[in-house]
C-alpha positions as CSV (number, residue, x, y, z in Angstrom):
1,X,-7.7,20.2,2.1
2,X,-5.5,19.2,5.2
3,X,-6.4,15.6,4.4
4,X,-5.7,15.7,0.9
5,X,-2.1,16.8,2.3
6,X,-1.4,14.2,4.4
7,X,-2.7,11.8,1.8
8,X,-0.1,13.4,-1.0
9,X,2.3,13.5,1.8
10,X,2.0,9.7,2.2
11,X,2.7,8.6,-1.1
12,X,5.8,9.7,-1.0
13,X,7.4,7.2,1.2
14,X,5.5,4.0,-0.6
15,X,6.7,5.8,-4.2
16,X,10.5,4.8,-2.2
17,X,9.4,1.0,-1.1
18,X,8.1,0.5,-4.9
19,X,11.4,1.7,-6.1
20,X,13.0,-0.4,-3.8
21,X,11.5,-2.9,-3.5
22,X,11.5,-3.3,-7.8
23,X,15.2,-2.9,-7.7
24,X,15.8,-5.7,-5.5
25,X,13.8,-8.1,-6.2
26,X,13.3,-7.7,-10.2
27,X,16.7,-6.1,-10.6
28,X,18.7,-7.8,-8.0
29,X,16.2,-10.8,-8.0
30,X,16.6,-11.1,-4.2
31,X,14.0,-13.4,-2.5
32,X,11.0,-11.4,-1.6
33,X,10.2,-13.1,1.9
34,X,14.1,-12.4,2.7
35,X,13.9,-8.7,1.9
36,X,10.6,-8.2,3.8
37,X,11.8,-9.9,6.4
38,X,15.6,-8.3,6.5
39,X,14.0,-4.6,5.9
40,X,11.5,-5.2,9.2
41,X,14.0,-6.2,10.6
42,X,15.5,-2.1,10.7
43,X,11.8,-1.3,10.6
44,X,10.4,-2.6,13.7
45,X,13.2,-1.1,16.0
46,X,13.2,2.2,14.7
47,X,9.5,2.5,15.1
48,X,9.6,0.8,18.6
49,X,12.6,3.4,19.5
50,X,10.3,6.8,18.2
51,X,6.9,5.2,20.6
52,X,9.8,4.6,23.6
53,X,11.1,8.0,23.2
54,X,8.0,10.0,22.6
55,X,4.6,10.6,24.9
56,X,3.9,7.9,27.1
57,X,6.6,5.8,25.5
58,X,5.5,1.7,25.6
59,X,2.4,2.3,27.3
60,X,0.8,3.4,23.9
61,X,1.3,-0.3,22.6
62,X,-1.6,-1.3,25.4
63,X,-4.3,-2.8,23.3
64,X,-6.8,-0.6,24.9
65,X,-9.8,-3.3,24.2
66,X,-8.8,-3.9,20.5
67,X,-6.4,-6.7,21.3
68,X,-8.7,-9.1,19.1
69,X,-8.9,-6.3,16.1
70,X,-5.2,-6.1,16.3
71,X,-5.1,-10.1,15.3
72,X,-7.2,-9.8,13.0
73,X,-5.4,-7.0,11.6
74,X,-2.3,-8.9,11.7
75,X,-3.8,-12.3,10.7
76,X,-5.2,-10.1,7.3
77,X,-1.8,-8.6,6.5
78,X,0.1,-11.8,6.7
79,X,-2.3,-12.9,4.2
80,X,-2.2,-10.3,2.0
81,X,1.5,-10.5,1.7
82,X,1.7,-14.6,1.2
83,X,-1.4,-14.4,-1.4
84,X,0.2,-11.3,-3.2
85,X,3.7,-12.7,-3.3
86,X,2.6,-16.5,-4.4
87,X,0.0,-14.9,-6.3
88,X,3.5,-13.6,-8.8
89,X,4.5,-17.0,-9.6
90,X,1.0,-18.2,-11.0
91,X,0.1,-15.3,-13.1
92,X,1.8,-12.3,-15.1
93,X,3.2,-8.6,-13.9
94,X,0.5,-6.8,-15.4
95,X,-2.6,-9.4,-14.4
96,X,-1.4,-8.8,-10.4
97,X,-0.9,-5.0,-11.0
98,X,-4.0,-4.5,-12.7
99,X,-5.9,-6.6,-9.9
100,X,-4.6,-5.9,-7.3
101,X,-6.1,-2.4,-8.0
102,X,-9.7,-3.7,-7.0
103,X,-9.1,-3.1,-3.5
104,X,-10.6,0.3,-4.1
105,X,-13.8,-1.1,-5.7
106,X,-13.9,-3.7,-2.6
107,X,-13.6,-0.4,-0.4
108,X,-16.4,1.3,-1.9
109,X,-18.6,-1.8,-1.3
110,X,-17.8,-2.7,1.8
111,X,-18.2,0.7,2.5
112,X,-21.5,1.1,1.1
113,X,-23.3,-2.2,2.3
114,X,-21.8,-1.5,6.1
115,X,-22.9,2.2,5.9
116,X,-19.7,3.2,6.7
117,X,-18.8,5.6,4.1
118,X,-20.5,7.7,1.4
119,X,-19.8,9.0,-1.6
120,X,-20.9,11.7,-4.0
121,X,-22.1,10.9,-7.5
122,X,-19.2,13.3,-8.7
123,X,-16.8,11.2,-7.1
124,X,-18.3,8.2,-7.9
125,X,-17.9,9.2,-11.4
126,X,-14.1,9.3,-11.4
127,X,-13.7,5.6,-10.3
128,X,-13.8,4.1,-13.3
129,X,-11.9,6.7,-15.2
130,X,-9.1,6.6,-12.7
131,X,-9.1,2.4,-13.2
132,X,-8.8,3.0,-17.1
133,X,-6.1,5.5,-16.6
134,X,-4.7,3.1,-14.2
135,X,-5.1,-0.1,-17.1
136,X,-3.4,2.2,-19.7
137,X,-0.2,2.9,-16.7
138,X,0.0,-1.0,-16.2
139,X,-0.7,-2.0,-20.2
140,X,-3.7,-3.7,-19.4
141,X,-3.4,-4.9,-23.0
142,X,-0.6,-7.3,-22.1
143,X,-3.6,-8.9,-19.5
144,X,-3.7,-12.7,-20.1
145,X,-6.6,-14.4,-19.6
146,X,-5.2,-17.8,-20.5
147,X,-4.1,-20.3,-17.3
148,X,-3.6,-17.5,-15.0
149,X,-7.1,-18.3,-12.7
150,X,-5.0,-19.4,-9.5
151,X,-3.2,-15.9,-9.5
152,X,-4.9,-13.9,-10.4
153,X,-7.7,-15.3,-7.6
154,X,-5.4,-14.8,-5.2
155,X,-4.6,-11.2,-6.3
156,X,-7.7,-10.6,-6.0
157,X,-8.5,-12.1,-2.8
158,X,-5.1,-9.6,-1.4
159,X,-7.2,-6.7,-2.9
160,X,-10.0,-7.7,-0.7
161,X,-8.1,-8.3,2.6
162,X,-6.8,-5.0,1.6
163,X,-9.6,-3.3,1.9
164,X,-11.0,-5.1,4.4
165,X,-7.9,-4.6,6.5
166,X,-7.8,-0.3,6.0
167,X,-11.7,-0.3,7.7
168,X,-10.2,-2.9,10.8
169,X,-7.3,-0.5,11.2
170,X,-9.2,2.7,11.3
171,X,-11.2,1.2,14.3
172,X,-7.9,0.7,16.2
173,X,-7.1,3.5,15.3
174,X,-10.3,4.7,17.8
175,X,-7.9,3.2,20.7
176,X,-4.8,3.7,19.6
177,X,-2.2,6.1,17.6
178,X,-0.7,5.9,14.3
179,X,2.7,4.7,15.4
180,X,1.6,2.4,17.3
181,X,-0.6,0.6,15.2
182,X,2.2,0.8,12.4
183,X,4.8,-1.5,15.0
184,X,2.2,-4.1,15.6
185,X,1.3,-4.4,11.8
186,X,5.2,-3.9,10.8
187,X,5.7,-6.8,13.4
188,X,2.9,-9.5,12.1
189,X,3.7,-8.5,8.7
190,X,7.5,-9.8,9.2
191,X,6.4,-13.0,10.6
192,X,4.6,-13.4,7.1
193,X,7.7,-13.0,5.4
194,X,9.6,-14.8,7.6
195,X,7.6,-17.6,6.6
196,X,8.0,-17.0,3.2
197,X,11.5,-17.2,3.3
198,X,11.5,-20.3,5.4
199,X,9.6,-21.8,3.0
200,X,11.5,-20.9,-0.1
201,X,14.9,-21.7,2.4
202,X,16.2,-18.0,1.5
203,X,17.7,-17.5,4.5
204,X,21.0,-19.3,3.4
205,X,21.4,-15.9,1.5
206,X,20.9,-13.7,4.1
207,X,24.7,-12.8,4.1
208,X,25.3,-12.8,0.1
209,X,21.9,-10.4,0.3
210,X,23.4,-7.8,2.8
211,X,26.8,-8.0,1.6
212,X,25.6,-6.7,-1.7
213,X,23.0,-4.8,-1.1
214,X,22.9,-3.9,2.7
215,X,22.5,-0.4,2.1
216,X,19.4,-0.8,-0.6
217,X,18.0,-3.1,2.6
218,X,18.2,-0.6,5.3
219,X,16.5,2.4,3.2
220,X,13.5,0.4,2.4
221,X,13.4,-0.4,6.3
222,X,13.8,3.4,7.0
223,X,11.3,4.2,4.4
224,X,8.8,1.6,5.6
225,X,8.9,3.2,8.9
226,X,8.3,6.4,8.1
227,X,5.8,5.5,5.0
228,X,3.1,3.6,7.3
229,X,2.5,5.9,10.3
230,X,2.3,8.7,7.5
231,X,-0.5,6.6,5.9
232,X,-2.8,5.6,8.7
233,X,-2.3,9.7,9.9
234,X,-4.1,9.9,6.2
235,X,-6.5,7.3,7.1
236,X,-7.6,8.6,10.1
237,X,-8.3,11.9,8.7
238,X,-9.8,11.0,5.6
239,X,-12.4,8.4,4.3
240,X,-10.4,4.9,3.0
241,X,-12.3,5.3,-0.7
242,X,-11.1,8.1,-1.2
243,X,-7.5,7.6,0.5
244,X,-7.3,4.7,-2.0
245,X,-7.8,7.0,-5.0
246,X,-5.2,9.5,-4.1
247,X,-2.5,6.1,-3.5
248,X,-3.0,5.7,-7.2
249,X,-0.9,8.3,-8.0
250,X,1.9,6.2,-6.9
251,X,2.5,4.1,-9.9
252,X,2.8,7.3,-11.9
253,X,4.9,9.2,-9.7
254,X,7.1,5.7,-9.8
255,X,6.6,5.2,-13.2
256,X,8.1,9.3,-13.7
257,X,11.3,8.5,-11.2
258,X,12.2,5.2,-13.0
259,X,12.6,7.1,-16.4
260,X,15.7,8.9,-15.4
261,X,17.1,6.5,-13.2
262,X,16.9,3.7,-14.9
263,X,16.0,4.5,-18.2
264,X,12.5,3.0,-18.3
265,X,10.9,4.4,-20.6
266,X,6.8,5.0,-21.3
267,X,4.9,4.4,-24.0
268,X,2.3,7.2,-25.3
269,X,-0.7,4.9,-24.1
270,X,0.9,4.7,-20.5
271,X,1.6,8.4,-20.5
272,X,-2.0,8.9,-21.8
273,X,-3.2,6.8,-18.6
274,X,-0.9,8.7,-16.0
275,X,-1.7,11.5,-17.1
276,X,-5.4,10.7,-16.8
277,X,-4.8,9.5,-13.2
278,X,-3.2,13.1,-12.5
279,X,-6.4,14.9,-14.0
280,X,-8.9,12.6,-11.5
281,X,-6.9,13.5,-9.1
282,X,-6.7,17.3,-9.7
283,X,-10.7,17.1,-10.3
284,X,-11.1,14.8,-6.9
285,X,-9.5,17.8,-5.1
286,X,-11.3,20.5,-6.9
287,X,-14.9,18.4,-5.6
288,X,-13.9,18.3,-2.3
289,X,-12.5,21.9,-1.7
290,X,-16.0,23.0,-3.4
291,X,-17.8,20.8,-0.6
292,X,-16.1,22.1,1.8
293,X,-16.7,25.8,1.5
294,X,-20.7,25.2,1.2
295,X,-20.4,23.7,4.3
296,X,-18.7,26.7,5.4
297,X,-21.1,29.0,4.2
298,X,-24.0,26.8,5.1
C-alpha cells in the first residue's frame, strides 16, 4: 500500500505539467521546444541546488558504473520528446493521445519476454478495460485512420522508448538516487528541446514568451522538478506495469480540473470511460492489498 501512495502522490505533479503545459501551448500556442526548453531552464537549477544542499551534495551525480545507462537514458528521452512532439503535426490529438498510451502494453512485454516483471491474471485482466476506459476519456471515436501513418508511427515508437526508458532508469536507479537521476534526465531532455526550438527558430520569441507568460513558465519548471523525483521514488518502489496503470488516472484527474477552470466540459461517453479508469484503479488496489496480507499470513 506504501507504493500505491507514492504512485498517487506522483500524479499529482504531472496532472500540473498537463495543465500547463495545454495552456501554453494549445491555449497560448507557445512553441513547444521553447517552453520545454525555458521551463528546464528553472528546472535544472532547482534540482541541482536540492542534491548540492542535501547528503553528500554533488558527489551523488557520480555515475557510479552506469555512466553508459545514463546515455542511453538520455539518448531515449530526447527521442521521445522530438518523435512525440513531431509526431503532433503529422496526425490528430486524439490518434497521439490514444497511442501514446501503448507504452503500458510495451511495458508488460518487455517485461515479460526479459523476465523482469510478473503479473497476476487478475491484473492482467484490468489492462484492457483500463485502455477502453482510457479510449472513451480521449474519444477514441474521433481516431482517424486516414493519412495519419507517419504520426501515428512515431507515437508509437515514443510509447516504446517510453517503456523502454522506465526499465533503463530503474537500473540506475541500483547506483544512484531519485534526484539525481531526475537532473541528468531533466538536463538531456532540455537539449532535446533545445533543438527543437532551434529548429523551428523559436527562440526569437523567447522575450514575447516570458513577457507574457513568465509566470505560467516558471510553475511548470517548479512542478517538473518536484513531479520527476516523486515518480522514479514510485518506480523504484513499485513494478513499472503497474506504475503505468496508476499514471492513467492523470488524464481524468486533468480532465476533472479543466471543467471548472476553463470550462471544458465532458461528454457522458468520456465520463463513462474516467469513471471506468477510477474503478480499475480502485479494483487494482483492492488486488494488491489482498496479496499482500497472504503474504503476511503465509
Amino acid at each position: 500500500m506504501q507504493a500505491a501512495f507514492y504512485a498517487l502522490l506522483a500524479i499529482v505533479p504531472w496532472v500540473g505539467v498537463t495543465l500547463l503545459i495545454r495552456f501554453l501551448v494549445k491555449m497560448e500556442g507557445w512553441p513547444v521546444g521553447l517552453v520545454g526548453t525555458l521551463s528546464r531552464v528553472v528546472t535544472v537549477p532547482l534540482l541541482g541546488a536540492w542534491i548540492l544542499s542535501t547528503g553528500a551534495g554533488w558527489r551523488r551525480l557520480r555515475p557510479r558504473g552506469v555512466g553508459a545507462w545514463l546515455l542511453l537514458m538520455g539518448a531515449v528521452s530526447i527521442a521521445i520528446n522530438l518523435l512525440w512532439f513531431a509526431a503532433l503535426k503529422w496526425t490528430t490529438a486524439t490518434n497521439a493521445a490514444m497511442l501514446f498510451r501503448f507504452d503500458l502494453v510495451f511495458v508488460l512485454l518487455i517485461g515479460a519476454a526479459l523476465g523482469l516483471e510478473r503479473i497476476g491474471l487478475a491484473q492482467l485482466a484490468l489492462v484492457p478495460v483500463m485502455l477502453v476506459g482510457l479510449g472513451l476519456l480521449v474519444e477514441v471515436q474521433k481516431f482517424d485512420l486516414g493519412g495519419h501513418l507517419a504520426g501515428d508511427a512515431m507515437v508509437v515508437v515514443a510509447a516504446l522508448g517510453l517503456a523502454v526508458n522506465a526499465f533503463v532508469i530503474r537500473r540506475i536507479m541500483w547506483a544512484m538516487d531519485e534526484n539525481s537521476v531526475a537532473l541528468y534526465n531533466h538536463t538531456m531532455s532540455m537539449m532535446g528541446f533545445a533543438a527543437l526550438a532551434a529548429a523551428g527558430s523559436e527562440f526569437g520569441l523567447a522575450g514575447d514568451l516570458l513577457a507574457a507568460a513568465w509566470v505560467p513558465v516558471v510553475a511548470l519548471g517548479v512542478v517538473s522538478a518536484v513531479g520527476l523525483p516523486l515518480y522514479y521514488v514510485a518506480l523504484r518502489r513499485m513494478d513499472v506495469w503497474k506504475l503505468r496503470m496508476f499514471l492513467l488516472l492523470t488524464p481524468v484527474i486533468a480532465a476533472a480540473v479543466e471543467w471548472p477552470l476553463w470550462g471544458i466540459r465532458l461528454s457522458a461517453l468520456q465520463c463513462l470511460g474516467g469513471a471506468i479508469i477510477l474503478a480499475c484503479l480502485a479494483a487494482l488496489i483492492h488486488i494488491e492489498s489482498r496479496e499482500t496480507r497472504k503474504d503476511r499470513m503465509a
